[in-house]
C-alpha positions, 0 to 999 in steps of 0.5 A: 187533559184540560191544564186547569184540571191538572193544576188543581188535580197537582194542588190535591196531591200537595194539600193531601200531603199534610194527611198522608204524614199523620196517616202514615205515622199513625198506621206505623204507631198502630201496627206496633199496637199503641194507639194514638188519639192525640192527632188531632191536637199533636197537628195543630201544636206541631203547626202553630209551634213549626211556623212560629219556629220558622218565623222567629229563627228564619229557617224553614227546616227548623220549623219542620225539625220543632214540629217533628219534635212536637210529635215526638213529645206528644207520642212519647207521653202516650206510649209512657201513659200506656206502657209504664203506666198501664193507663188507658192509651184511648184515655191519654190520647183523648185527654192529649188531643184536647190539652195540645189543640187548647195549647195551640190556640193560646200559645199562638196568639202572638203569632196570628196573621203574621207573615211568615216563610214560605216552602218554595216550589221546587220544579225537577228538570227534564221531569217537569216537561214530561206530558201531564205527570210532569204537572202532577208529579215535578212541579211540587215542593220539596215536602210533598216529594217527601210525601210520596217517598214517604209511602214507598218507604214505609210500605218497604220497611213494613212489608219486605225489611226484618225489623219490619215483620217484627214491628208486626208482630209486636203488633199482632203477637207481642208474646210471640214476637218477645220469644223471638227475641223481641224487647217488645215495649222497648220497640213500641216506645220506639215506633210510637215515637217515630210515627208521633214524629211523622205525624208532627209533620203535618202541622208545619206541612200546612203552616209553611207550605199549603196554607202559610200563616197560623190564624188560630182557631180560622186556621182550617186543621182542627178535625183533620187528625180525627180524619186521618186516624179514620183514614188509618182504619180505611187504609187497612193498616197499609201506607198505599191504601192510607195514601189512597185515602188521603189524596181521597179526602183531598179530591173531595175538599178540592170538588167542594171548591169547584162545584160551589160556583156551580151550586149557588143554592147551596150553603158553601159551608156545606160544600166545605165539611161535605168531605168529613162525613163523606170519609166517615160513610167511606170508613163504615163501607169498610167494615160494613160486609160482616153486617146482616143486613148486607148479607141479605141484600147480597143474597138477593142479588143476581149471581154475578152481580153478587161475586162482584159486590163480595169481592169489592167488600173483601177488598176494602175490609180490614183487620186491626192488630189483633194486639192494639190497644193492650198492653205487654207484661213479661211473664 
């Protein structure tokens, strides 16, 4: 394989890591059954607060810590919006994600275009040489390392940990799990945090590491945390088909850059937000099979050229907690 396209095809797997942090802690957030609308700004103030963080202090870990605490905080008025004040979680989150990305864009203003840390590239010995995944995978960064253990750890404690099952069913069945012996809004406090925590990681992700610097509105974040909670509903829930998703939008960001040189007719504005709308066709796929329409046009279809399509639609489908967004109140 062409080296070019295997230095580009590795820069895809270190800009999706930023998405796949906010898409992971949000599927974690959501199959405890709080959903969190605040992304979007929760990663622009995680950002701007990370590298301004990093900058003042000199230290790259503080400023990831600042933005896994802004997460955190973020997440924290959400779930106690929703739990102990039995409000809308689809109304705080909204009302967050807009006071957070205002919040941003004002408190960063001393700290546009200043010069900041930097992660450094952290190659693996022995790892590195290996013949194209060395490329891919052991020339990155320490958090796009963390990237990937970050989508085998979760899909570990989801699926195959005790705790794990419970927080699906919290999730799924909050009155079956809180016979069991679950405190069910004590776990969703806790998940909603967690997941709001990972989530913050995206911000200082950009700032410290693919973009570095905070130039405000000209910083390139603000609509990839509605992305990502589309992501989270392509991905079914699940951190492997999230991921996938992810380093999805990535590859399409990436393709814009390399075919405007090539489309000189076309306006490279285009080419840049082609991704979005592509991501949110990609997510109506996903839920598209149930429709009328489809079952009619796959009834017309040659029979096997009818099981393949049926069973392209069955895989992508997916199916929320049948618990998000409502409450739990003890009986």
């Amino acid at each position: 394989m062409d080296n070019v396209i295997l230095i580009g095809l590795a820069g895809v797997l270190a800009a999706a890591a930023p998405v796949l942090f906010a898409v992971v802690g949000e599927t974690i957030t959501e199959r405890a059954g709080v959903i969190n609308l605040s992304l979007n700004g929760t990663i622009l103030l995680s950002a701007m607060s990370g590298f301004a963080a990093a900058y003042k202090t000199q230290s790259l870990l503080v400023g990831f810590l600042v933005g896994m605490l802004v997460g955190a905080i973020v997440a924290f008025v959400v779930a106690f919006g929703s739990i102990a004040l039995r409000q809308s979680q689809v109304a705080i989150g909204f009302v967050l994600a807009l006071t957070a990305r205002d919040l941003a864009y004002f408190l960063g203003v001393p700290y546009m275009n200043v010069p900041g840390p930097t992660l450094p590239g952290l190659p693996l010995p022995l790892l590195k040489d290996i013949p194209v995944l060395g490329t891919l995978f052991f020339r990155q960064n320490a958090i796009t390392y963390l990237s990937f253990l970050l989508i085998l750890a979760a899909w570990i404690w989801l699926f195959r940990t005790r705790p794990g099952l419970m927080l699906q069913g919290v999730g799924e069945r909050p009155a079956a799990a809180f016979v069991r012996g679950a405190n069910v809004n004590r776990l969703r406090y806790l998940y909603t945090i967690i997941g709001g925590a990972i989530a913050g990681l995206a911000g200082p992700a950009y700032t410290l590491s693919i973009k570095p610097g905070w130039m405000g509105t000209q910083t390139g974040l603000d609509g990839v945390g509605w992305i990502a909670l589309a992501i989270t509903i392509f991905g079914g829930w699940n951190p492997w088909r999230g991921a996938l998703g992810a380093y999805l939008f990535a590859l399409l960001q990436w393709l814009g850059l390399v075919l405007q040189p090539n489309l000189p007719n076309i306006p490279s504005q285009v080419l840049q937000v082609a991704p979005f709308p592509l991501m949110i066709l990609t997510l109506l796929l996903v839920n598209v099979g149930d429709a009328e329409w489809v079952q009619r046009w796959l009834a017309s279809m040659p029979d096997k050229t009818r099981r393949l399509a049926v069973k392209a639609l069955r895989a992508m489908r997916a199916s929320p907690p049948a618990a998000l967004g409502t409450t739990f109140e003890r009986d």
